[in-house]
Each structure stands twice: as C-alpha cells, then as structure tokens.
BATI-306639 format. One record per residue: residue in one letter; x negated, y, z negated of N, C-alpha, C in turn; residue number from 1. Coordinates in Angstrom, 1 decimal, decimal comma, m for minus. Atoms other than C-alpha are relative to their C-alpha. Example, Ala and Ser with C-alpha at 12.3 -4.5 7.8 and 13.67 -1.06 7.14 Angstrom:
2
res:A	n.xx:m0,9	n.yy:m1,2	n.zz:0,0	ca.xx:m12,3	ca.yy:m4,5	ca.zz:m7,8	c.xx:m0,9	c.yy:1,2	c.zz:0,0	n:1
res:S	n.xx:0,9	n.yy:m1,1	n.zz:0,0	ca.xx:m13,7	ca.yy:m1,1	ca.zz:m7,1	c.xx:0,8	c.yy:1,1	c.zz:m0,8	n:2
This chain:
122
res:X	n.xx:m0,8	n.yy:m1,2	n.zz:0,0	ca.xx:0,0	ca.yy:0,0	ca.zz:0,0	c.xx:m0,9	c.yy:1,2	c.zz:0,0	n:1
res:X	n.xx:0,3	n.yy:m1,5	n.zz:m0,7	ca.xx:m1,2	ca.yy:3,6	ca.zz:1,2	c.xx:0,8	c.yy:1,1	c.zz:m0,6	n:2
res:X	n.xx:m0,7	n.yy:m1,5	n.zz:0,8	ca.xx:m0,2	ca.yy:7,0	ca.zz:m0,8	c.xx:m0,5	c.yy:0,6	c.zz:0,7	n:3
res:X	n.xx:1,0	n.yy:m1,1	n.zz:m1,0	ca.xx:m1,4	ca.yy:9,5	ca.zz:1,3	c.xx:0,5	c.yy:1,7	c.zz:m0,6	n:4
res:X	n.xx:m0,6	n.yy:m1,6	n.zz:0,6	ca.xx:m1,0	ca.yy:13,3	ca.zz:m1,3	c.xx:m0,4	c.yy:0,8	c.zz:1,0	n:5
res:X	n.xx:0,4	n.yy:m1,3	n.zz:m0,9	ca.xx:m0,8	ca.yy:16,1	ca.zz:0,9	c.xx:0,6	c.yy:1,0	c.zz:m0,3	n:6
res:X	n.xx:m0,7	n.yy:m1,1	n.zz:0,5	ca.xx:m0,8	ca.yy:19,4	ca.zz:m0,6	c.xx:m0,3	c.yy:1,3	c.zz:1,4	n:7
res:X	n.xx:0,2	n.yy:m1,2	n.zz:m1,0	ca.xx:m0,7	ca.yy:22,9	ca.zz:1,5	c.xx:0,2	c.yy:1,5	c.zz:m0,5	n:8
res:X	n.xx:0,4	n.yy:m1,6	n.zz:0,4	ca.xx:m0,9	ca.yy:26,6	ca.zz:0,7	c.xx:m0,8	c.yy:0,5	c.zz:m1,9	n:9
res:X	n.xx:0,9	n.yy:m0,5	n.zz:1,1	ca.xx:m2,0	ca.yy:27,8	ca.zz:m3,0	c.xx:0,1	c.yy:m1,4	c.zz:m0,7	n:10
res:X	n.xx:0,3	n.yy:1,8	n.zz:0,7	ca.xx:m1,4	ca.yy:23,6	ca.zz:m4,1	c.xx:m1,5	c.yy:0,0	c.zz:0,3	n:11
res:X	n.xx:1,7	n.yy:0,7	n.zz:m0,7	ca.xx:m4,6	ca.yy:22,8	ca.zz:m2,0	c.xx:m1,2	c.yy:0,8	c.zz:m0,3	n:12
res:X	n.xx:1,0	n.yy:m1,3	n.zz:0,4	ca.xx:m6,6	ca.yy:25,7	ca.zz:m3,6	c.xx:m0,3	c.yy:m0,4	c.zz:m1,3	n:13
res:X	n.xx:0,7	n.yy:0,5	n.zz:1,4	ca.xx:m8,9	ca.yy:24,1	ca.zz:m6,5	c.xx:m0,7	c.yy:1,3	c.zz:m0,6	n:14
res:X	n.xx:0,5	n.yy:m1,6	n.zz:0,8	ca.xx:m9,2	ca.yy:27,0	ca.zz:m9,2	c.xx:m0,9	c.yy:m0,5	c.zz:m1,2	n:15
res:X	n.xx:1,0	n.yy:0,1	n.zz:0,8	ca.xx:m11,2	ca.yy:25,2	ca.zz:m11,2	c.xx:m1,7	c.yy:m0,2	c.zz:m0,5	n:16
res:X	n.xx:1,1	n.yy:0,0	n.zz:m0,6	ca.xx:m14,0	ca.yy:25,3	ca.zz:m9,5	c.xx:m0,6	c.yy:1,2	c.zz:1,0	n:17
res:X	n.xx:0,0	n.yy:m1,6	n.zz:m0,2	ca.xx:m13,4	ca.yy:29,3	ca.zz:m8,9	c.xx:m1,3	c.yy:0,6	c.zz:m0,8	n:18
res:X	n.xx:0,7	n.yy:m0,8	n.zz:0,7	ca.xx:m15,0	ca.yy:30,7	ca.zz:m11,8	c.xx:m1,7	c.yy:m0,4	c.zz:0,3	n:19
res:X	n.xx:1,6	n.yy:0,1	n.zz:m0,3	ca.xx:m18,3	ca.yy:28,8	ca.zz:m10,8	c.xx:m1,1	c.yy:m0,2	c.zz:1,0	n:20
res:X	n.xx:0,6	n.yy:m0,3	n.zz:m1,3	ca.xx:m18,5	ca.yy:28,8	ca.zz:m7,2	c.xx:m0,2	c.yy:1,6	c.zz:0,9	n:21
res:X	n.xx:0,6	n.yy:m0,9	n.zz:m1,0	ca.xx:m19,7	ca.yy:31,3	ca.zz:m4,7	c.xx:1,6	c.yy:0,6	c.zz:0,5	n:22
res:X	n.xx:m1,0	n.yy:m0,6	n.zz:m0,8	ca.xx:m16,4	ca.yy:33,1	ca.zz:m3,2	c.xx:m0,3	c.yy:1,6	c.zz:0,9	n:23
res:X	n.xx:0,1	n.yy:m1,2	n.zz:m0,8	ca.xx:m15,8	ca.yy:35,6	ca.zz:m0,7	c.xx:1,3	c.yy:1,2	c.zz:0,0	n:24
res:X	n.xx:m1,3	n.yy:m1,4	n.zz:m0,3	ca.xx:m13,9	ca.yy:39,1	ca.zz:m0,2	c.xx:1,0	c.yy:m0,6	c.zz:1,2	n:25
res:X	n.xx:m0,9	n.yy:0,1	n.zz:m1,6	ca.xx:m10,9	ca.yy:38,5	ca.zz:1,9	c.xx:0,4	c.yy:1,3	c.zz:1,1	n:26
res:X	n.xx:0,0	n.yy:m0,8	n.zz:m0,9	ca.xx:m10,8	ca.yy:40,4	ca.zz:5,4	c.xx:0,2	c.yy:m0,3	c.zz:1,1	n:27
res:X	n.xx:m0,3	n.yy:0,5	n.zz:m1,1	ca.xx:m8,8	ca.yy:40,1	ca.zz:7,7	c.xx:0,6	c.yy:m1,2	c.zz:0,5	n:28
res:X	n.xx:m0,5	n.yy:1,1	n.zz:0,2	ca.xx:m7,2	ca.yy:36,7	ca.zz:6,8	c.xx:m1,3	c.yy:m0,9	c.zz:m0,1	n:29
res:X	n.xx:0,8	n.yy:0,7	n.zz:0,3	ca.xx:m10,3	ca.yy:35,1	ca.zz:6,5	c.xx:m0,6	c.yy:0,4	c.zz:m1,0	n:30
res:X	n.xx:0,5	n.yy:0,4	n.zz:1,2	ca.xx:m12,4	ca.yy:34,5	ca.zz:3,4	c.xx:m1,8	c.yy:0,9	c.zz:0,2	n:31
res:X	n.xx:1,3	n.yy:m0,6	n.zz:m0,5	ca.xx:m15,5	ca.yy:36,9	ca.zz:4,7	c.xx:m0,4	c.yy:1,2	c.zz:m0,7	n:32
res:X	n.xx:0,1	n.yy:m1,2	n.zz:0,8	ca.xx:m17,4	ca.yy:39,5	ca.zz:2,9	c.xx:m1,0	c.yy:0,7	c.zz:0,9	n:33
res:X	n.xx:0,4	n.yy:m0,9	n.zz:m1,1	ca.xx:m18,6	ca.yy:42,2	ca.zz:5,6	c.xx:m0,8	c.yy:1,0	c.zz:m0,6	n:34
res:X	n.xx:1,3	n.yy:m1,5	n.zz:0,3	ca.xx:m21,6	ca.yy:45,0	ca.zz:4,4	c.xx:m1,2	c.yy:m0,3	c.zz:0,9	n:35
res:X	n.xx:0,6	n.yy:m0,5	n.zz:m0,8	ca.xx:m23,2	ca.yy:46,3	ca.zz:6,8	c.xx:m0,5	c.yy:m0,3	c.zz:1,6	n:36
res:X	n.xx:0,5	n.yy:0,2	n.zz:m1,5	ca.xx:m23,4	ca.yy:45,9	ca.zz:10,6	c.xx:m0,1	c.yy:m1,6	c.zz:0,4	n:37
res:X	n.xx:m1,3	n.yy:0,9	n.zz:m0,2	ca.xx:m21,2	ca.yy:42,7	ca.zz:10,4	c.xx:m1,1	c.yy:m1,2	c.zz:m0,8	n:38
res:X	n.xx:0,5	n.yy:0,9	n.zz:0,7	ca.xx:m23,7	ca.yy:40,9	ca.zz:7,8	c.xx:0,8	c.yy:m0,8	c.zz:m1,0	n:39
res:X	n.xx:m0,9	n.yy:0,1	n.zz:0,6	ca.xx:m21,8	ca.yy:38,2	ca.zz:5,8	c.xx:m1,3	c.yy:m0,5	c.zz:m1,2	n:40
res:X	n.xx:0,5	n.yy:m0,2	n.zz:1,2	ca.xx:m22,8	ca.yy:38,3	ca.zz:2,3	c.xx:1,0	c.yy:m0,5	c.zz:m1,2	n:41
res:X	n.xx:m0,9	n.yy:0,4	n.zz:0,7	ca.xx:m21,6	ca.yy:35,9	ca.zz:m0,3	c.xx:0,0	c.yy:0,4	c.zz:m1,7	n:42
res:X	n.xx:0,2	n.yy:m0,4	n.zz:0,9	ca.xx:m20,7	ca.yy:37,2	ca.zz:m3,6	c.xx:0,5	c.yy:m0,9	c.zz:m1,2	n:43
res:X	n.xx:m0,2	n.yy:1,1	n.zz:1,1	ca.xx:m20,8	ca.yy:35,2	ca.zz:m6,7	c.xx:1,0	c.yy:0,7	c.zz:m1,2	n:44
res:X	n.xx:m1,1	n.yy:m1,0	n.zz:0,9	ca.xx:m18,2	ca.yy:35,9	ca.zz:m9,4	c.xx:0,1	c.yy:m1,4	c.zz:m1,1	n:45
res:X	n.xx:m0,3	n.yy:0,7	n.zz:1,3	ca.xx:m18,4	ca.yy:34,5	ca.zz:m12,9	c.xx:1,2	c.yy:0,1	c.zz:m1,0	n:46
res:X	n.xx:m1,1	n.yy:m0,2	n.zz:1,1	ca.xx:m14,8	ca.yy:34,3	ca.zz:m14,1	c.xx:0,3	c.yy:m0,5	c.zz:m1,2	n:47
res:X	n.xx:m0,5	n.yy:0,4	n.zz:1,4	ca.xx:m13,3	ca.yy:33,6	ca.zz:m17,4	c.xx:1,2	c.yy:m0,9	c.zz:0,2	n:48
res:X	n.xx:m1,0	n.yy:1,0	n.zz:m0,5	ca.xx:m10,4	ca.yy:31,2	ca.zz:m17,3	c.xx:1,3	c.yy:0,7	c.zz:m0,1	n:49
res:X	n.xx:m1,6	n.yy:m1,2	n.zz:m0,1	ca.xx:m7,7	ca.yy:33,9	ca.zz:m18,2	c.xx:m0,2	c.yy:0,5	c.zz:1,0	n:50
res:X	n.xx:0,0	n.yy:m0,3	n.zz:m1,4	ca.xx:m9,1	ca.yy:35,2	ca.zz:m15,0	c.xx:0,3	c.yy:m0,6	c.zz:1,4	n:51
res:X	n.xx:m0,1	n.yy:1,1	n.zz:m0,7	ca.xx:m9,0	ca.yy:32,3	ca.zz:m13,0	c.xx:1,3	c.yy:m0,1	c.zz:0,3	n:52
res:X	n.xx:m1,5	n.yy:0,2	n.zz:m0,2	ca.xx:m5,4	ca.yy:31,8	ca.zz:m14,0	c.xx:1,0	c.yy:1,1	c.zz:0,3	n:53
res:X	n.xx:m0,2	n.yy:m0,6	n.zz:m0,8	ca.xx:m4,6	ca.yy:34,9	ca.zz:m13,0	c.xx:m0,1	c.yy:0,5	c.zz:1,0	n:54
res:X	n.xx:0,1	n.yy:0,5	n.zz:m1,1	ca.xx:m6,0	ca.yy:34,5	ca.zz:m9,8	c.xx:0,7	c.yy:m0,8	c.zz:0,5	n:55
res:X	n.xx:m0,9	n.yy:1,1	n.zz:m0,8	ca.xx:m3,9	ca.yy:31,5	ca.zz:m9,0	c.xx:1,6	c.yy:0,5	c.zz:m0,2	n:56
res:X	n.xx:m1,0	n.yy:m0,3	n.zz:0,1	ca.xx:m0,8	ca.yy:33,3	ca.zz:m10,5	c.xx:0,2	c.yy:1,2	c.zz:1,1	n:57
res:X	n.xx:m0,2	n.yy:m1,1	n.zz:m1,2	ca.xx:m1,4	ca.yy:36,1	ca.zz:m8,0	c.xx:m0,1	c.yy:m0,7	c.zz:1,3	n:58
res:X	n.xx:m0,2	n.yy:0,7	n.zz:m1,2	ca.xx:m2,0	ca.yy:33,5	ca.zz:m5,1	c.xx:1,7	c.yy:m0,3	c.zz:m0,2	n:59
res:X	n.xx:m0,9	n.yy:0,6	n.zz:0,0	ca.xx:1,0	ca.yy:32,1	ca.zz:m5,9	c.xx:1,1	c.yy:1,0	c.zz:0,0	n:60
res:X	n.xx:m1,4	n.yy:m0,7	n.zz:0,1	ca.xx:3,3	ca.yy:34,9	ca.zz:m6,2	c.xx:0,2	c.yy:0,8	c.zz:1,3	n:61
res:X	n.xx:0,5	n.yy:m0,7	n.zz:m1,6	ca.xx:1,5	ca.yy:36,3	ca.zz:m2,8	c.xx:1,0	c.yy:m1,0	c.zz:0,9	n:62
res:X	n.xx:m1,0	n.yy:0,6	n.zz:m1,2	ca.xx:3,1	ca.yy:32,9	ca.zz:m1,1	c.xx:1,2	c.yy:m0,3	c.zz:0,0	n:63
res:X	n.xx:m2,0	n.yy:0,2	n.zz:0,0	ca.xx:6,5	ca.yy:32,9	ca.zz:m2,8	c.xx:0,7	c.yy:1,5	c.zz:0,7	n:64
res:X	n.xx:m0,4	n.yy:m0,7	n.zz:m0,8	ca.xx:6,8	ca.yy:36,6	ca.zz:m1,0	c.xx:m0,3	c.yy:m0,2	c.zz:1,1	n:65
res:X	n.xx:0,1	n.yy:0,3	n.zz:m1,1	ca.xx:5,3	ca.yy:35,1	ca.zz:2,0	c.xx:0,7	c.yy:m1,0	c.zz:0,6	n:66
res:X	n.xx:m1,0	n.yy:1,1	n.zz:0,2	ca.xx:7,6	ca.yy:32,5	ca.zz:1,8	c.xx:1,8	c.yy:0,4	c.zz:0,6	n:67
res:X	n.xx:m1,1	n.yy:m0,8	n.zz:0,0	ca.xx:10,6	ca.yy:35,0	ca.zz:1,2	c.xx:0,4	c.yy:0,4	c.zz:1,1	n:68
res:X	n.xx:0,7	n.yy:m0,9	n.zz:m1,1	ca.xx:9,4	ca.yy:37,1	ca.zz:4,3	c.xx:0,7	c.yy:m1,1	c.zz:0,9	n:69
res:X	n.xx:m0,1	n.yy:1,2	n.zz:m1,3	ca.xx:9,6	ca.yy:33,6	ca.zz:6,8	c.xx:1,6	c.yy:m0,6	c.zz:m0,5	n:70
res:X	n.xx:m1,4	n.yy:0,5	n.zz:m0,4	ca.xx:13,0	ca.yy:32,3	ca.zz:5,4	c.xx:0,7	c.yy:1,3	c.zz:m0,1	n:71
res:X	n.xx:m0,8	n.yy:m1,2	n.zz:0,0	ca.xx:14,3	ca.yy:36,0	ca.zz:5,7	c.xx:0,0	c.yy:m0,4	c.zz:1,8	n:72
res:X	n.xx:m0,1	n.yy:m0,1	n.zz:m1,4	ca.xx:13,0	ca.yy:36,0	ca.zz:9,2	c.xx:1,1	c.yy:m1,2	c.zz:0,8	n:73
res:X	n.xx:m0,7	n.yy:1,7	n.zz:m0,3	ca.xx:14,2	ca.yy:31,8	ca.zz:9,9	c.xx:1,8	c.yy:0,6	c.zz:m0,2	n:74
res:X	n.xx:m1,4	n.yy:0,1	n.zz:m0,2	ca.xx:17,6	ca.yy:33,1	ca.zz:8,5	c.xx:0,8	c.yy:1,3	c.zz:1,4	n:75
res:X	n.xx:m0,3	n.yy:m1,1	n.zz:m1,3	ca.xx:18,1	ca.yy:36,3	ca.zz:10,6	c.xx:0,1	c.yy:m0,7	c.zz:1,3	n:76
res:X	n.xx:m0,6	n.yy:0,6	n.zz:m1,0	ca.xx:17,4	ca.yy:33,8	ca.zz:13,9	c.xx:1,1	c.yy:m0,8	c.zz:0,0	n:77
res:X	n.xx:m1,5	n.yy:0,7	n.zz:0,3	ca.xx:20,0	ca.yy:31,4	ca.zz:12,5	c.xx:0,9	c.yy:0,9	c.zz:0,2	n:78
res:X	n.xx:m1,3	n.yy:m0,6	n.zz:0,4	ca.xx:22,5	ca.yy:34,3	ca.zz:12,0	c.xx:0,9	c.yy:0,3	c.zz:1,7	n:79
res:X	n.xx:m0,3	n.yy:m0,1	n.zz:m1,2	ca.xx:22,0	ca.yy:35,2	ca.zz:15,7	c.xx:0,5	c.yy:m0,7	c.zz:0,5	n:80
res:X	n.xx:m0,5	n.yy:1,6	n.zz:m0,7	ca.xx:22,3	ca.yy:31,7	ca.zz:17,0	c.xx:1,4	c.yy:m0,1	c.zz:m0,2	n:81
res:X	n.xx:m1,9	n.yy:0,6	n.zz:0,2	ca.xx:25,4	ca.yy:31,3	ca.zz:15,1	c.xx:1,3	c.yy:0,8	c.zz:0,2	n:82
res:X	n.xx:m0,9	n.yy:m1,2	n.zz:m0,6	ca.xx:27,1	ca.yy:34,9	ca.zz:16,0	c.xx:0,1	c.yy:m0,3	c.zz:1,5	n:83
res:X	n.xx:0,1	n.yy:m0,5	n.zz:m1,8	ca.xx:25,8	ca.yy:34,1	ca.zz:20,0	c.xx:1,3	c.yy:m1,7	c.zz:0,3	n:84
res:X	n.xx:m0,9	n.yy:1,4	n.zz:m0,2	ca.xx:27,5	ca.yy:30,4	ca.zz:19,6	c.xx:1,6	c.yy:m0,2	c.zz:m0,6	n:85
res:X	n.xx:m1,4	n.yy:m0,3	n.zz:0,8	ca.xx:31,0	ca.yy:31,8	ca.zz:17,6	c.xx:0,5	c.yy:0,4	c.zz:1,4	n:86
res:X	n.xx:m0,6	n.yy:m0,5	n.zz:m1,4	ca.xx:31,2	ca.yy:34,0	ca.zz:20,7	c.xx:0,0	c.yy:m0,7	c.zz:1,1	n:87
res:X	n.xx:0,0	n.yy:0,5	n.zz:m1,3	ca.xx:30,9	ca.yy:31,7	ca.zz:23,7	c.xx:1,3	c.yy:m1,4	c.zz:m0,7	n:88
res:X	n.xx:m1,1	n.yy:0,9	n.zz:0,2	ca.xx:33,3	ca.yy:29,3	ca.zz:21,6	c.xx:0,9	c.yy:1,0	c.zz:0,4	n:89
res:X	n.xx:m1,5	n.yy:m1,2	n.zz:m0,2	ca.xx:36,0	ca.yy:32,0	ca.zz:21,6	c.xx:0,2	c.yy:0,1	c.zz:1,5	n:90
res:X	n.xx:m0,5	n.yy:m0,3	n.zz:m1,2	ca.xx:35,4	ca.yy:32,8	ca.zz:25,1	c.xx:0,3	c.yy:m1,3	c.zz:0,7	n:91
res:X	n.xx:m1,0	n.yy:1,1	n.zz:m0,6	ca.xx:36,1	ca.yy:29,2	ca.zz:25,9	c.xx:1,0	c.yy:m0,1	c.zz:m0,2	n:92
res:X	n.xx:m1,8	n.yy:m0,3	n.zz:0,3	ca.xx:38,8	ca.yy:28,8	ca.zz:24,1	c.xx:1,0	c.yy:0,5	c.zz:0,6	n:93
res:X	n.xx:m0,9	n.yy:m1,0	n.zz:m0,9	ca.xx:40,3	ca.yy:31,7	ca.zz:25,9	c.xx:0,3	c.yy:m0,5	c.zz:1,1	n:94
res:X	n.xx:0,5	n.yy:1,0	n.zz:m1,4	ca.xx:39,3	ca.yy:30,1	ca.zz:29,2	c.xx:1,2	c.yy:m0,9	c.zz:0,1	n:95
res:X	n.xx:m1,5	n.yy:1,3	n.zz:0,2	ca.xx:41,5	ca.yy:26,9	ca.zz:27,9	c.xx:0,7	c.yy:0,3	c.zz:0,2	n:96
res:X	n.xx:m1,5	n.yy:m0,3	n.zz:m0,4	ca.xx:44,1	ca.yy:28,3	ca.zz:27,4	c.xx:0,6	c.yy:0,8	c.zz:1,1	n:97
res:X	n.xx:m0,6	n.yy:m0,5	n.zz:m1,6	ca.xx:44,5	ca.yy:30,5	ca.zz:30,4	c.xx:0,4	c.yy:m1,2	c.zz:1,1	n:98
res:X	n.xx:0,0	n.yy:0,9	n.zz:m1,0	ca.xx:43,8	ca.yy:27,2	ca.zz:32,1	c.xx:1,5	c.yy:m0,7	c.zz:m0,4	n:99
res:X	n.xx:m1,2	n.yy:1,3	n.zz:0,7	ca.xx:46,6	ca.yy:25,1	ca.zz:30,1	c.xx:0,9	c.yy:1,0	c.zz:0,4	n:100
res:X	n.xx:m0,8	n.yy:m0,7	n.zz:m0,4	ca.xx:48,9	ca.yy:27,9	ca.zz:30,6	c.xx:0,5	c.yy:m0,3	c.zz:1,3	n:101
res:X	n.xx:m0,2	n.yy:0,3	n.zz:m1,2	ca.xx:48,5	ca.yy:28,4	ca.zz:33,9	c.xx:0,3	c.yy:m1,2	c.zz:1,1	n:102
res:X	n.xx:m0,4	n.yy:0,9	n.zz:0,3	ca.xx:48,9	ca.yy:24,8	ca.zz:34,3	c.xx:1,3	c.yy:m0,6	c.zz:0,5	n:103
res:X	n.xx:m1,7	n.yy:0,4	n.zz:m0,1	ca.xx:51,9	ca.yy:24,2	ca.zz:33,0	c.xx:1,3	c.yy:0,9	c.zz:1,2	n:104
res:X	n.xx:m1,1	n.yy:m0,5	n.zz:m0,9	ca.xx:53,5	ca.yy:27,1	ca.zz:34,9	c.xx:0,0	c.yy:m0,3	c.zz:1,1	n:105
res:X	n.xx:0,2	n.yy:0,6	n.zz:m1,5	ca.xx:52,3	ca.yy:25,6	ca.zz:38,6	c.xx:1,1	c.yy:m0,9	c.zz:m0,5	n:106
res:X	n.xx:m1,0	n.yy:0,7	n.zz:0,3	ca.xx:53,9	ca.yy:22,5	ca.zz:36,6	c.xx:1,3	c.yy:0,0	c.zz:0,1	n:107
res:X	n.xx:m0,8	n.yy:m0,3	n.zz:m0,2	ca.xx:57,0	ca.yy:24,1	ca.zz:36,3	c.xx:0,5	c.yy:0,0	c.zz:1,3	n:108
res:X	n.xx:0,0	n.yy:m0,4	n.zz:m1,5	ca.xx:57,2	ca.yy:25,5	ca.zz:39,3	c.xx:0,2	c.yy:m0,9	c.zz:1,4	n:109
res:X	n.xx:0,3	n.yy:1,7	n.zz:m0,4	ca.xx:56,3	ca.yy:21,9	ca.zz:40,9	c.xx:1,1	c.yy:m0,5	c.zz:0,4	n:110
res:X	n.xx:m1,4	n.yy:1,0	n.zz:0,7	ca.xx:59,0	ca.yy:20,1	ca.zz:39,1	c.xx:1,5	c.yy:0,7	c.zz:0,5	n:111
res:X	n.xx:m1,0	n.yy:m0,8	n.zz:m0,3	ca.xx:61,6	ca.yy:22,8	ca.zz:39,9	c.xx:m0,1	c.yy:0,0	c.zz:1,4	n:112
res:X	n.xx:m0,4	n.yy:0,0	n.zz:m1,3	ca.xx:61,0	ca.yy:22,8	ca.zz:43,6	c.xx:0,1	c.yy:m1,7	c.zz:0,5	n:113
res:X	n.xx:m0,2	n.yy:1,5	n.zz:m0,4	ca.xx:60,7	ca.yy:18,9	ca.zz:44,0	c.xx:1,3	c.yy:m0,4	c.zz:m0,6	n:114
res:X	n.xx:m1,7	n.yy:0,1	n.zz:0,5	ca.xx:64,1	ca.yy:18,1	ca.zz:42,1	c.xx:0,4	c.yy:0,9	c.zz:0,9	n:115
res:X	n.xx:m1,0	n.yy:m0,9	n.zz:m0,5	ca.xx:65,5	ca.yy:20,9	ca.zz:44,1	c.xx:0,3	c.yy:m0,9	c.zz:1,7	n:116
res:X	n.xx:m0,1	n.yy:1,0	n.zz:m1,3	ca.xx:64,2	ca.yy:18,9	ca.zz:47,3	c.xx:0,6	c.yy:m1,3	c.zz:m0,1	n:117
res:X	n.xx:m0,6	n.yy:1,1	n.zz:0,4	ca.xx:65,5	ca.yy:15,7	ca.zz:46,1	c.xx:2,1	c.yy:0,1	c.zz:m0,7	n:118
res:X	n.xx:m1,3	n.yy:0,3	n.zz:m0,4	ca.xx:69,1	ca.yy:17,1	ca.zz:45,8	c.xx:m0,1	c.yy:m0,2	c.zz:m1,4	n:119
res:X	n.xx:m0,6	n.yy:0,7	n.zz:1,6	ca.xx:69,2	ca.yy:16,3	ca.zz:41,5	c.xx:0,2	c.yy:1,4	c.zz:m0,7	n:120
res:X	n.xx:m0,8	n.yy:m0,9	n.zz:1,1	ca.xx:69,3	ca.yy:20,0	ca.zz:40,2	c.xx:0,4	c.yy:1,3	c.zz:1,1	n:121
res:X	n.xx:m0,3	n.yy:m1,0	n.zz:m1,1	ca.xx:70,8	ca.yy:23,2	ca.zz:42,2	c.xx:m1,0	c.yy:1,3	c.zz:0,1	n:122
C-alpha cells in the first residue's frame, strides 16, 4: 500500500527550518534578494520562534486573502455563466411556445377545412 501526502501553498513551507537557514527578500514573486546591478545576495536571518510563528501566520493569512481574491474572481465567472444560460433558456422557451402555438393554430385551421371537405361539419 502507497500514501502519497501532498501538501501545497503555505502547508509545504517548513518554518522550522526558517530561523536557521539562509532566506531571501521576496521580489517580484520570486524568493530573490537584488543589491546592486542585479547581484543576488543571500541574507541570513536568525529568528526567534515567536518570530518564525509569526511569519507563518502572515503567510498564511496572505493565502487565505489570496484565496478570497480567486473564489471572488471563480464566483463572478459562475455568475456570468449562469445569467448568460438563464437568458438563452428564456429565449427558448419563448421560441417553444411561439412554435406550439402556432402549431396548433395551422392544426386548427387543418382540421376545420378537412371536415369541411368531407361534408361532417358546415
């Protein structure tokens, strides 16, 4: 048997191994520390563990607004979808029934001149 854990965004980010490794300034979405005439230069940072943990509480509150953000966005396309798909039902609908309508009145129409030819109503 096979488990296979697969974490992703501030899960997969080991803070315990923050305060005593090497980290970099973030720029730009990447993890890079930029001084001077695009030299990257890594800066060491000896945190404390109150520090640490609020570092991961600020990651963490960074991807529940980044989070927020994408099912704001995700619902907004839903809303469209389901306003552009309310309206093309309606206008079938419409459609139908013009068609069923119109329909029946040929129907009528039909039925009333064939009985008339067959001599059953006047």
């Amino acid at each position: 048997q096979i488990v296979l854990n697969t974490k992703h965004g501030v899960e997969a980010k080991n803070y315990e191994d923050v305060g005593h490794r090497a980290s970099f300034y973030a720029w730009g979405g990447l993890e890079l520390a930029g001084l001077g005439g695009g030299v990257l230069v890594a800066k060491a940072e000896k945190l404390k563990p109150l520090e640490v943990e609020l570092r991961r509480l600020e990651d963490l509150s960074e991807a529940i607004v980044n989070d927020f953000a994408y099912m704001k966005q995700r619902e907004e396309e839903m809303r469209d979808t389901n306003e552009s798909t309310s309206a093309r039902v309606l206008y079938f609908s419409i459609f139908s029934m013009c068609c069923l309508v119109g329909l029946a009145t040929w129907q009528v129409f039909y039925l009333r001149r064939f009985f008339k030819a067959k001599k059953l109503i006047e």
